[in-house]
Each structure stands twice: as structure tokens, then as C-alpha cells.
N, C-alpha and C positions, 0 to 999 in steps of 0.2 A: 552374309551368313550362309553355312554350307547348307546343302538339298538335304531333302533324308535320301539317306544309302538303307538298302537291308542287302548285307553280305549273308550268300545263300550256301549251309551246309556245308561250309568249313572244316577240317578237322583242326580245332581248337588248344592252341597250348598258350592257357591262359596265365603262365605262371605263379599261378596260385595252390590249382589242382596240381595234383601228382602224374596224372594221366590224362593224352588227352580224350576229346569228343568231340563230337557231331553236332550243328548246332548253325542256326542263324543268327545275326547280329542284328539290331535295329538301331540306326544313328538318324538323329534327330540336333538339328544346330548345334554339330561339331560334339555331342557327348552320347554317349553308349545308354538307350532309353530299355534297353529288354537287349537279354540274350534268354534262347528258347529251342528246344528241338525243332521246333515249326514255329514258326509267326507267320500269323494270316491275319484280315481282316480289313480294313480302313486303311490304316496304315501304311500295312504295304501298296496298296493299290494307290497311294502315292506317290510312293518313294523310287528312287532308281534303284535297279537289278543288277548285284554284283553276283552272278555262280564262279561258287571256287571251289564248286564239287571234288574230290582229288587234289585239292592242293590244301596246305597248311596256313593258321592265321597264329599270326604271333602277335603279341603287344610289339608297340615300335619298341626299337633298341635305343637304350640311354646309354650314353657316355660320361661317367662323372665325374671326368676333370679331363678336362683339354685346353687346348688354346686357339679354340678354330674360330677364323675370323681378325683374329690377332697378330698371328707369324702369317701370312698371307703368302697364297701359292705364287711360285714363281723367287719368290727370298727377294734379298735386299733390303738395307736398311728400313730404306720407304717404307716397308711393308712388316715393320719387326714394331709393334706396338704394346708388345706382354711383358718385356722388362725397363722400369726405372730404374734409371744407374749414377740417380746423382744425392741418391738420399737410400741408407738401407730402414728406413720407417717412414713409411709411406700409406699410412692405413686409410688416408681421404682419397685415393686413386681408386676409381670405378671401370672397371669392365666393359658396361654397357659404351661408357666413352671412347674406348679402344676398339670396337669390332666392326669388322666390315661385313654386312651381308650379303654384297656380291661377290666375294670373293668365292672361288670354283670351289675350294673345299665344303662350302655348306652343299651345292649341287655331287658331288663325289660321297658324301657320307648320307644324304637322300638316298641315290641311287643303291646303296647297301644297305637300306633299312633304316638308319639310324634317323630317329625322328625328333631327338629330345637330348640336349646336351647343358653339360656345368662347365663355360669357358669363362677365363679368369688371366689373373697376372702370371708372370714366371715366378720362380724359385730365388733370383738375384737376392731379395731383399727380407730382411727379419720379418718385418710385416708386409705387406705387398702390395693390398687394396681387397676390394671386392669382387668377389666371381659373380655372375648372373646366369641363371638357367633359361634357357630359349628354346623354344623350336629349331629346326634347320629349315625353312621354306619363311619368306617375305626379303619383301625390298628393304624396309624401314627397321632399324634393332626396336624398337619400342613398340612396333606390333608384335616383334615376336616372343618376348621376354615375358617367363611366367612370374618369375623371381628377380625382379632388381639386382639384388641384394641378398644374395642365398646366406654365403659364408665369407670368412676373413681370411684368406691367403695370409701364413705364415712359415718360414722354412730353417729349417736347421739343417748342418753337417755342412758339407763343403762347397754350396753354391752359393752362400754368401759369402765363407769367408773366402772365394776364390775372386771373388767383386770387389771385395773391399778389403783385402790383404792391405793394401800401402793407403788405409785409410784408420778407418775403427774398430773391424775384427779381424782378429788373429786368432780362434780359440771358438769352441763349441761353449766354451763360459762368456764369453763376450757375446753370441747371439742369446742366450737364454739372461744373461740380464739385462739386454737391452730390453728385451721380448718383457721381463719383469718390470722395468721403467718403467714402459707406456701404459703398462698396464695398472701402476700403481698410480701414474700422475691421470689415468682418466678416474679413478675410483675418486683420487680429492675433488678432480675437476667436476665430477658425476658432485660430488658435496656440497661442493663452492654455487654449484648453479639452483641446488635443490634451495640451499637455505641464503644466497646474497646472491640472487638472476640480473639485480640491474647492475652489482659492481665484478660480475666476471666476465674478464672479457673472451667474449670467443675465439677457440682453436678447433682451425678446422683438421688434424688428426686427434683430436683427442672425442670432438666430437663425432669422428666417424666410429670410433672404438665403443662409443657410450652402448648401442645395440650388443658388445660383446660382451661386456661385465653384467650387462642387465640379465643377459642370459637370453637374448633375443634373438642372438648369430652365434652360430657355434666359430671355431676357431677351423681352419680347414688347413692339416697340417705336411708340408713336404718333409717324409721323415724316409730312410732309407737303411740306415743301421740300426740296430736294435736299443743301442743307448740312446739314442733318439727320441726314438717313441718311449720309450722310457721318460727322458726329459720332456716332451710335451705330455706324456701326463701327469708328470709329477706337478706341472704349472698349471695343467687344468685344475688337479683336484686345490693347488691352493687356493688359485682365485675363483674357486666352484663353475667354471665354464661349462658349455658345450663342445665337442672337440671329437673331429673325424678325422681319421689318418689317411695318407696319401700316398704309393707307391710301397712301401712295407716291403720294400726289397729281403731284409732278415727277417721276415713274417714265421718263415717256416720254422726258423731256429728255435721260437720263443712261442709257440704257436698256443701250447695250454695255456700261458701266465696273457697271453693276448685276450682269449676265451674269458679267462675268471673276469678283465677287465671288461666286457663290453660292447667297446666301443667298435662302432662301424667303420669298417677298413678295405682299402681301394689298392688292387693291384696291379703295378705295370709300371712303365712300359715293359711291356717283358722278351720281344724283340731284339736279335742284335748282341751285337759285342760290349765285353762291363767297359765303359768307356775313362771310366773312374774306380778310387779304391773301394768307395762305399756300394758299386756296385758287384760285386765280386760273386755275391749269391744272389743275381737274378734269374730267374727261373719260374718255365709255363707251372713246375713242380709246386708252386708257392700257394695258388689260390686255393688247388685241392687239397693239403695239409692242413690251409687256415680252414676252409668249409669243415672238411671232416673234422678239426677241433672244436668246432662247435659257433668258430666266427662267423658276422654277417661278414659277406666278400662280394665283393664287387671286382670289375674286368674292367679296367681304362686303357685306352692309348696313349695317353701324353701328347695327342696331335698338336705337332706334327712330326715328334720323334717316332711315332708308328702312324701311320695314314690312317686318318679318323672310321676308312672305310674297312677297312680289314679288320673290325670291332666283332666281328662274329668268328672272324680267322684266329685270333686269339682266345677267343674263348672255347675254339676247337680245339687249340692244341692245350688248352690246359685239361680239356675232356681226356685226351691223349695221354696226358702226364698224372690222370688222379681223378680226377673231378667227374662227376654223376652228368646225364646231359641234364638233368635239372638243374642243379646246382649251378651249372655252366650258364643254361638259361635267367635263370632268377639274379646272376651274376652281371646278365648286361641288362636286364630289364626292372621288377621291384626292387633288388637291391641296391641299383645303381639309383632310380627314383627318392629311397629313402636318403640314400646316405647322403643326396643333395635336398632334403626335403622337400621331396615335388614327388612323394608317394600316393599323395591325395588326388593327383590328376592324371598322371603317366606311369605306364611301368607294369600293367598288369591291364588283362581286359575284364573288366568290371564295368555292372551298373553303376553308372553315375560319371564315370573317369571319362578323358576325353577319348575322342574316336581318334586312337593312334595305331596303326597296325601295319604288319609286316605282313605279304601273302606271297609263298614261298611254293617252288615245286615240290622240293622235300624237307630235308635236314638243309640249314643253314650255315653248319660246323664246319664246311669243307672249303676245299679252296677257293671251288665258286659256289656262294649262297642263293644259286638260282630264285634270286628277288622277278616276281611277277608284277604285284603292286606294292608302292610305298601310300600311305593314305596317311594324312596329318589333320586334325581335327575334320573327318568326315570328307576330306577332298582329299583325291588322287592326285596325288605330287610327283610321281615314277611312275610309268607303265611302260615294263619291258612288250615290246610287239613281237617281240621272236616267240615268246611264249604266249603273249593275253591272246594273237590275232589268231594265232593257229586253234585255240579252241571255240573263239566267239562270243568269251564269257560277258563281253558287257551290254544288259538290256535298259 
């Protein structure tokens, strides 16, 4: 269990307020127990002494969709565990089974702030498995995982049917009725168990799907053209899902009819050359059209198609191309929190939420996010010394 921390007179961008403040934090067993112009009393005179008088405190940065842990640094087969290629319905494949937590990129997206990530399967397959939401700091995936079992990886447009061309799709009709199959054989299977449980036999994809129809896991959607997203929500709304979009490459295009619909939407990688058709209007220009139409927007990397650590690099340049540094902010931290449901614990500094934060020289938008400490529920996990020793700040 961590110590108590009281972080001393921070200038606070809790991305909740508009502006920031001045302000102490008091962390007590890894969760945020009082923030305060001044906290005195007992309490502090327990707890250890962070001053980051002059410097800025941020909620840790969330990533909400990657694949870190899964494509593992250094590449090679051995180490590519985010895509099945021998089945395009695959929804009993879990995440949590797939990630390695020593792998260097969880230590690389630390030392840039990022404290809190949605890693999960690839795009290969109509269904894919389950993403799980973690920490980035421990040895063991099961101490770090907030969320098991966040959302259901599923993918349309050209990375299934580039998988499974000389197999079973050929056609953006072919992955949306598959995608309408499993969903309709778990709705009888969800029947068959409610009302005859000793004569159905168990399937383990049908059973992994039951949390989606129930409406218990949203659908977690790889869409990148506009007719896409279109098509996964025309599936949401039949089968009354949950359903968050995922890269919204033509976000901008369609950006009011996005707004009237909703639903919470994740942009990127936005990095790099369109490597594909579907990517032809990727652009930093995308998040700040979707915010300013009135979308929740979120800021992803695709790690390890953009390095999980340049997650504040990107959300500078979409500052650059549009976007408020609010907006930019609330884009890798609540809004990235909500749109993997883990708004209740990370993603903003708040009473109650866990002690996740970022303490920064300045602005974090630029090339170098002059990270001071990374601190993951109440423990310092990153301390740059170029910067902490020179002022002496830890008592």
C-alpha cells in the first residue's frame, strides 16, 4: 500500500476546470483524499513532501487503444501477440492473455506521463477478443488491470478483408454480416441458456459475446471511413448495443451527423504516411473539427504504429491544427478515461479517483514534455533527476 504523498502548491490542470490553480493534493492508499489551497494539520505531518512549487500537475495521461505489451519492442513474430489469423470471430480471445509487462514500451510510455492505458487485439479480425485497461507500472498483468474486460474489439474496411481475402471475406457485406451472425446466434444462445441451462451446450465465443448483447461491454469499433462508422452504428442501434469508435480517420468529413449521434470517438494514429486507401484523410486537423462539432474526442496512438510515448506529441499537434489546449488535454486524459470506462478512477484529478499524475516543467504539448515525475497510484514511478535534483523538491 502506497505512503501518504501531500503534493505541495502545484499549478493544477485538473481537466475538469477550464483554468488552472494553485493547490495541494493529499494521497492517502493510492487515492486522491482532499485537494485544498493549503492542507495542514495531522495529516500532513505524516505524509511525505512533494513541492512542485512552479511546476504543473496533470492527471496521468490515458491512451485508449493501443496495443502495448502485445507487439512487443524489438518486433518479431515471438513478440506479435495482438493479431489471430486463423479464425476472423474470435470474441473468447482475451487481452489480459496476450500482454507482457516487461516489455520496454510499458517503461517508455511511463517515462512520458502515460499512466493508464485500453490494450487489446488488432484489427485482423471481424470480432477480435477483449481489450483490458491497465496501469503501465508492475511485474504481473493481473495486478495491473483495472478493467479485465473493458470492451469487444471489432473491425471493419480493409484489415480484415486484407486477412481473409482467399478465405471468407471479400466485401465490407461480408464482415458486417458476419459481425450480425454472432450476434444473432449469441441472442438464441443468451435464450437457450435462460430458459433449457442443463440442455445447452456451452460455446466459448458465444459465451464471451453474452456481456455484449446484455449491454454490459460496449462494442469497441476499428472504423476509418465514414461508411463504416456508419455501418457499425447502424448494428449498434439494431441490436441496442454499446458502441465507441476507433481511429475515425473521416471523422472530419461527417463531423455534425457524428455530433447528433453521440457516441464517444478515439482519433489516430494520426502520424505518418496514409499507408492504405481508407486512410487518405488522416489528419492531426480531425480531433479539433470533431471537438469543436460538439464530439467527445479522444487522442490515441495505435502503439506501436505511433510510440505510445509521443501521446502528449500528438495531442500538440492537433493543438497546432485546431484544437483548444483544453480540449487537447481532456482528449488524452477524461475523455480518453471515459471512452474506455475507467472515468471513475483515472483521467482527471479528483476527490476520490486514484492518485495518478503527471508533474511537468511547463506545457507538455511540445516536443519535449519536460516530464519531472510520473506517480501511479500515490508512488513515483519516473523521476527525471536532471530536473527533480536541481531544485530539491522531494522531503
Amino acid at each position: 500500500m502506497a505512503e501518504s504523498l501531500l503534493i505541495k502548491q502545484g499549478e493544477i490542470y485538473d481537466a475538469v476546470q477550464d483554468s488552472p490553480y494553485m493547490a495541494d493534493i493529499l494521497i492517502e492508499n493510492g487515492k486522491i483524499v482532499k485537494i485544498a489551497p493549503v492542507i495542514e494539520g495531522k495529516a500532513v505531518n505524516e505524509a511525505r513532501i512533494l513541492d512542485v512549487s512552479g511546476w504543473r500537475v496533470y492527471p496521468g495521461f490515458v491512451d485508449a487503444h493501443c496495443h502495448l505489451g502485445m507487439d512487443g519492442h524489438g518486433g518479431g513474430f515471438e513478440n506479435q501477440d495482438f493479431n489471430e489469423l486463423n479464425d476472423p470471430v474470435t470474441p473468447n480471445l482475451s487481452a489480459v492473455d496476450g500482454i507482457n509487462p516487461l516489455d520496454r514500451t510499458f517503461q517508455l510510455v511511463r517515462e512520458a506521463g502515460v499512466t493508464c492505458v485500453a490494450s487489446g487485439p488488432g484489427s485482423s479480425n471481424v470480432v477480435g477478443g477483449t481489450f483490458c485497461v491497465l496501469k503501465t507500472v508492475g511485474n504481473r498483468v493481473d495486478d495491473m488491470v483495472i478493467k479485465p474486460k473493458a470492451a469487444m474489439k471489432i473491425a471493419f474496411g480493409e484489415n480484415p478483408k486484407t486477412c481473409y481475402q482467399k478465405k471468407e471475406i471479400t466485401s465490407r457485406m461480408s464482415i458486417a454480416a458476419k459481425l450480425r451472425e454472432v450476434l444473432e446466434k449469441t441472442l438464441e444462445y443468451d435464450k437457450r441458456r435462460e430458459s433449457d441451462p442443463e440442455h445447452t451446450p456451452y460455446d466459448a465465443k458465444l459465451e464471451a459475446m453474452l456481456p455484449v448483447v446484455r449491454g454490459e461491454m460496449p462494442l469497441k469499433a476499428h472504423v476509418h471511413r465514414a461508411d463504416d462508422m456508419f455501418t457499425a452504428i447502424r448494428i449498434a442501434r439494431e441490436f441496442h448495443l454499446g458502441l465507441t469508435m476507433d481511429h475515425c480517420t473521416d471523422g472530419a468529413l461527417i463531423a455534425g451527423e457524428l455530433a447528433k449521434e453521440g457516441y464517444s470517438l478515439a482519433v489516430g494514429p494520426s502520424f505518418g504516411h496514409a499507408t492504405k486507401r481508407e486512410l487518405v484523410n488522416k489528419s492531426f486537423h480531425t480531433p479539433g473539427v470533431l471537438a469543436n462539432a460538439g464530439c467527445k474526442v479522444s487522442i490515441i496512438t495505435d502503439s506501436p504504429v505511433v510510440e505510445g510515448r509521443y501521446l502528449t506529441l500528438c495531442a500538440g499537434l492537433a493543438i497546432r491544427e485546431g484544437m483548444t489546449e483544453q480540449q487537447a488535454l481532456r482528449a488524452i486524459t477524461i475523455n480518453s478515461a471515459e471512452h474506455i470506462g475507467a472515468g471513475d478512477r483515472v483521467g482527471s484529478i479528483e476527490e476520490g479517483k486514484d492518485a495518478d499524475f503527471v508533474v511537468t516543467l511547463g506545457s507538455p504539448f511540445g516536443a519535449d514534455p519536460g516530464i519531472v515525475y510520473t506517480i501511479i497510484d500515490g508512488n513515483i514511478v519516473y523521476e527525471n533527476h536532471k530536473h527533480s535534483d536541481a531544485k530539491g523538491k522531494v522531503q
